[in-house]
N, C-alpha and C positions, 0 to 999 in steps of 0.2 A: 460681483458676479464673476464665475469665473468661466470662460472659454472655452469649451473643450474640442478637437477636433473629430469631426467622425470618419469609420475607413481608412485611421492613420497609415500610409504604405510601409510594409513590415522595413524598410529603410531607416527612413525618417526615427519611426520606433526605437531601433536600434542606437541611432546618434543619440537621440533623447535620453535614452537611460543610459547610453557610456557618459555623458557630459553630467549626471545627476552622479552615478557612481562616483565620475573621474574628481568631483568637486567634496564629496564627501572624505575619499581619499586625501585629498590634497589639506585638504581640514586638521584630517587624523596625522597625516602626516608632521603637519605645521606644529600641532600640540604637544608630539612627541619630541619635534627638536628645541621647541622652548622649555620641558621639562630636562632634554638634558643640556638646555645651558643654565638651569636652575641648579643644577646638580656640579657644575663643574664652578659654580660662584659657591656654593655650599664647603664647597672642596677647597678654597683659595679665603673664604671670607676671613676678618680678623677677630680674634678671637671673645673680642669683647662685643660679635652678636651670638646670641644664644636662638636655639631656633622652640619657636613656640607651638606650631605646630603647621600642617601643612592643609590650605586651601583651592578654594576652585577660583578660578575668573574665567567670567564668557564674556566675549564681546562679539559683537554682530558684523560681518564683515560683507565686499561687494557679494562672495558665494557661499554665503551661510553662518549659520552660527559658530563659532570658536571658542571651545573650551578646553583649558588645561588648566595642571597642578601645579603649585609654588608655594615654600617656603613661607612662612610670615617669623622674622625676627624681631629679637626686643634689645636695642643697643646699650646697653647697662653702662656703657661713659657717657653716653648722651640722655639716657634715660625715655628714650622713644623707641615707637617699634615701627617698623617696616618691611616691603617686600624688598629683597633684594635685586630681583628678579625686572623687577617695574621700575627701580631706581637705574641699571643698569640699562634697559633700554628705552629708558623715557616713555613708559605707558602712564598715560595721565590717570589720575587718582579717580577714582569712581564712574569712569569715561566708559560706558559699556558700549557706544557706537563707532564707527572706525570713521576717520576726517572724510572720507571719501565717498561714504553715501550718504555725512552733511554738507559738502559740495555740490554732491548731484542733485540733492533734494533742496537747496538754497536757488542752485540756478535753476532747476523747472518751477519754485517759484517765482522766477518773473515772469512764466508765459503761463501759471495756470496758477487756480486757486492753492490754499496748503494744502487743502485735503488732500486733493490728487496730484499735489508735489510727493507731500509724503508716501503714499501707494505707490508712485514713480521711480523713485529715489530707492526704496527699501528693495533687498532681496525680496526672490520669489517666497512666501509660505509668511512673511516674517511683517506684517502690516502696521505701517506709524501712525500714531495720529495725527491731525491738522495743529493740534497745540505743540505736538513734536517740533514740526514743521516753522512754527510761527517763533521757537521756543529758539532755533538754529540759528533764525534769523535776527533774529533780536540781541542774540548772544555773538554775533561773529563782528570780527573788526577787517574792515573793506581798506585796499590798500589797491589804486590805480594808477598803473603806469601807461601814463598816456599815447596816443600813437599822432605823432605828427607829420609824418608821411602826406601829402600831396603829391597827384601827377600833373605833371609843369602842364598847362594851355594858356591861352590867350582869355579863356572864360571871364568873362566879371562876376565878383561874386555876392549873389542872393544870401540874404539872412530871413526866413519864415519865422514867424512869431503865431503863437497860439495859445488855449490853455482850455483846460479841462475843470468840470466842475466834479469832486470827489466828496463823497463820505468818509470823514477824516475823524479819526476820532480826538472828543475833548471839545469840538465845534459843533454846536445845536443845527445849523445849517449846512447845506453843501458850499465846501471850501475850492478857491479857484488854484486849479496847478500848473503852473507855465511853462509849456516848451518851446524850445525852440528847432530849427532844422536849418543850418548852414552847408551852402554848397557852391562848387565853382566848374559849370559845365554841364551840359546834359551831353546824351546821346540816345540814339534809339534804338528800341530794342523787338524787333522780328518786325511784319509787317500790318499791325492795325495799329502804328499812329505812336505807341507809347514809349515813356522818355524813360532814360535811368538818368540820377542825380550822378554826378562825378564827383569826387572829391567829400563825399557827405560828412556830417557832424551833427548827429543829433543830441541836445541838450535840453535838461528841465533843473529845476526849483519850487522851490513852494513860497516865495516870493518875488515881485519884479524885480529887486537892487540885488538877488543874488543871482539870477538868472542873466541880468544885461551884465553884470560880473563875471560871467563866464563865457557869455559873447564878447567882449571888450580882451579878455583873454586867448581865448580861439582864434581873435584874428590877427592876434599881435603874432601867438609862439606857432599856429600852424600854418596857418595862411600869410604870415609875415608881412601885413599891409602897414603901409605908412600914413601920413597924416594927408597926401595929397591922391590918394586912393578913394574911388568913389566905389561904394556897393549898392545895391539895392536892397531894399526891407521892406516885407510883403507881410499880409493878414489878412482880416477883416475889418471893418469899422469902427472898432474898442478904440477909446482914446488914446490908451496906453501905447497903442500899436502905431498911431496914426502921428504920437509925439516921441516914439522911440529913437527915430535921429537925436535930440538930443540928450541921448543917452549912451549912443555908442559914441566914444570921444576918439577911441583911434584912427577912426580916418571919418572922411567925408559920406555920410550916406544921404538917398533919399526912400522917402514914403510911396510905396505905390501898392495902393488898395487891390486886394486879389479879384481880377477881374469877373471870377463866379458871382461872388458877392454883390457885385456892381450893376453888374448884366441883372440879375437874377429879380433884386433887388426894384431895380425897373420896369422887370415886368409884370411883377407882385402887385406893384405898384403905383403904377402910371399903363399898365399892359403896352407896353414898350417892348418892340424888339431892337436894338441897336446892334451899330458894328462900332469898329476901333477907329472907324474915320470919323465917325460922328460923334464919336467921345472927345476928337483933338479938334473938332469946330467950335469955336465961342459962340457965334449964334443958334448952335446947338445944343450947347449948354445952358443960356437963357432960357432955350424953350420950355428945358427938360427942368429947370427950377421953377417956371412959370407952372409947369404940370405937378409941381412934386410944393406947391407951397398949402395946398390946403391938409399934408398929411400927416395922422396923427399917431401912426406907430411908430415904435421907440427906432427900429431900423431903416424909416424914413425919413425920419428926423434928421439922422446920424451922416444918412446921403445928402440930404438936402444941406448941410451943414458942410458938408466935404466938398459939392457945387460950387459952394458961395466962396469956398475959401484954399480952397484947396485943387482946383478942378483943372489944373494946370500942369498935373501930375499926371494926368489920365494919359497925356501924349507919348509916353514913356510906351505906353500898350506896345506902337510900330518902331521902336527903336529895337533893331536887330540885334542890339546887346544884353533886351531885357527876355528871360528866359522863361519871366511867368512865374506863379505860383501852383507848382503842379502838384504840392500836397500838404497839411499843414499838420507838424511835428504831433500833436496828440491824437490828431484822428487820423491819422496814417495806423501801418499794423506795427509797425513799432512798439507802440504801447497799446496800442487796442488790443491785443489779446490778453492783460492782463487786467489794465485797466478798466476799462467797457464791456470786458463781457463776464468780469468777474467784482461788479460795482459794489460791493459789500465795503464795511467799512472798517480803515485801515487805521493803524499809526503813522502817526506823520514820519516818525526815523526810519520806521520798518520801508514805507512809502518812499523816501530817499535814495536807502540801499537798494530796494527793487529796481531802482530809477536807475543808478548807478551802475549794475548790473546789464541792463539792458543796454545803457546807453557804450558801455564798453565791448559787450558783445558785437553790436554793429557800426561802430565806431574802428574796430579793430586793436583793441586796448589790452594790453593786459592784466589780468584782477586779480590781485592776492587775497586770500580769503582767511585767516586765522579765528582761532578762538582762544579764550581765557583757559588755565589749565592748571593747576597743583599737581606737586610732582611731590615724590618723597625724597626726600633731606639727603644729600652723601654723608655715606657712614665712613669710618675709617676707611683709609688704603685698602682698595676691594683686591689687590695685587699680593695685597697681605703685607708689605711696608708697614711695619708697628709704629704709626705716628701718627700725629692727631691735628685733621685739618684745623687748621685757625682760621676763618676767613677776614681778619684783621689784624692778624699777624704782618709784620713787616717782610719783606722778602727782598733779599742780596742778591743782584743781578753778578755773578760768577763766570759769564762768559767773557771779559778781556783776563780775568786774573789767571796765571802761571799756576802751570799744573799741581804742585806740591802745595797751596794754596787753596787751589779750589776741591782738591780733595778733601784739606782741612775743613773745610766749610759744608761741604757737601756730610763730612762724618758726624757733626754737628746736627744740619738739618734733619739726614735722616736715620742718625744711629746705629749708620753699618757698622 
């Protein structure tokens, strides 16, 4: 659908079309000077290319389409043909879209589906499809440099655990994806109450031992804890979550159950309302087992099992060092806007790099993004030096040798 404004103010109008003009210009302009540095490689090439005849290339760029005219040679010492033009400045072989509106169409895939990556991404007039889109992704090789940057506090620090059930494809059922959210410090932010994370680090996987792989990482090289360092690790009632101490080995953590969960859980439950005092009384933890023993859903079980064995934990609630579980890595916006509200079903690699993506966006990281490319061949000395690269040719390093010498060598190599 497209938008149109009504009553445009004769302004506005004006910028409108100098900025449609000024981009066509700048187009016609660009094609003109790529045609004469076509012409000025024409003019210097070696003579063993022959010129076959002269064609178009368009490529699609951030403002509009680009097209110019270039040479096509056929190299009769090598017995191949090519543009000169494309070889000279590294225009990838049959690459008709520019890196940069597969960049932009790559990163709004992580906050929306491809379709409306691709519509996002693409010039104005010029519309991609979703398989474009999915096509970029699939195709780019992800390269992150991480940011390990912390601001120094007294914080102790929270590790969130969580995970997401996706539509993966290759898997009959929905497959679990786990994240994580590491942080050391909150603070508040304006006046109804809510916290900002300090220090944050959000992380996922699509398995447990790769994801506590990358927490056991994070806390070594950003957070720099040692072995006598205590964190906290929060979630819900998943075993995985509730036995992930031992699994973080760089320093000391403990378990403590996200108190939504707990609370909530209770009163579902037992219609219990409790506080944090009555979680850290033992005979009010009897009670609340004695009330939760005849229960038969899977999330009461789960409590009633965490009571009996665990429920020693809960005193952590009033310790002014624990800072709570105020949001958990998947169902925070982090990934819910790609994830959740775009639940259709993914590749797991594609599903990775999205990951990766996001997580380096708000993380503060930065993302190299490349893709695979064919280039055409150097031809002879495009300087026109009549000699013929070898690229296994041996080569005499000439720089200590004495002038009279290296000239000799030099008349050798290149038959001045």
């Amino acid at each position: 659908m497209n938008i149109v404004a009504t009553m445009l103010p004769d302004f506005e109008e004006i910028v409108s079309n100098f900025i449609k003009i000024g981009k066509l210009n700048i187009l016609d302009q660009l094609a003109k000077r790529l045609e004469e540095i076509d012409n000025e490689l024409c003019s210097k090439r070696p003579k063993s290319l022959k010129i076959i005849k002269i064609k178009e290339r368009t490529a699609l760029t951030e403002i509009g389409l680009l097209t110019f005219r270039r040479r096509y040679y056929y190299d009769t010492f090598k017995e191949k043909y090519l543009y000169l033009l494309d070889y000279h400045l590294k225009i990838p072989k049959r690459a008709k879209i520019m890196t940069n509106i597969k960049l932009k169409i790559i990163e709004a895939a992580s906050e929306m589906s491809y379709s409306k990556a691709a519509k996002y991404g693409a010039p104005d007039g010029f519309p991609l499809s979703k398989s474009t889109a999915f096509r970029y992704l699939k195709n780019s090789l992800l390269n992150i440099e991480e940011n390990y940057f912390i601001k120094d506090n007294d914080a102790q620090i929270h590790v969130q655990i969580d995970e997401k059930f996706l539509n993966i494809n290759g898997f009959k059922n929905k497959k679990k994806y786990f994240t994580a959210t590491i942080f050391k410090g909150i603070k508040p932010i304006g006046t109804k109450g809510k916290m900002k994370l300090e220090n944050r680090t959000i992380l996922s996987a699509s398995g447990q031992k790769e994801l506590f792989e990358k927490i056991n990482n994070s806390l070594i090289r950003k957070y720099k804890v040692s072995k006598d360092d205590k964190i906290f690790v929060s979630g819900d009632l998943a075993r995985y979550i509730q036995y992930s101490p031992e699994k973080i080995w760089v320093c000391e953590s403990i378990y403590v159950p996200d108190k939504y969960h707990i609370k909530s859980a209770l009163l579902k439950e037992a219609g219990l309302i409790v506080s944090d005092k009555d979680l850290a009384n033992k005979k009010y933890i009897k009670f609340l087992i004695e009330a939760l023993k005849d229960t038969e859903t899977v999330e009461g079980k789960k409590l009633l099992t965490l009571l009996k064995t665990k429920s020693k934990v809960l005193k952590e609630y009033q310790n002014p060092n624990y800072n709570g579980c105020s949001q958990e890595g998947m169902n925070s916006h982090y990934y819910a806007s790609r994830f959740a509200k775009n639940p259709m079903s993914i590749g797991i690699k594609n599903l990775e790099k999205l990951s990766m993506i996001i997580e380096a966006i708000q993380n503060g990281s930065k993302i190299e993004i490349g893709f695979k490319h064919k280039y055409y061949f150097k031809p002879m000395d495009i300087i026109g030096h009549m000699w013929h690269f070898d690229e296994n040719r041996m080569v005499l390093d000439t720089r200590e040798m004495k002038l009279e010498t290296k000239k000799m060598f030099e008349d050798i190599k290149y038959g001045w």
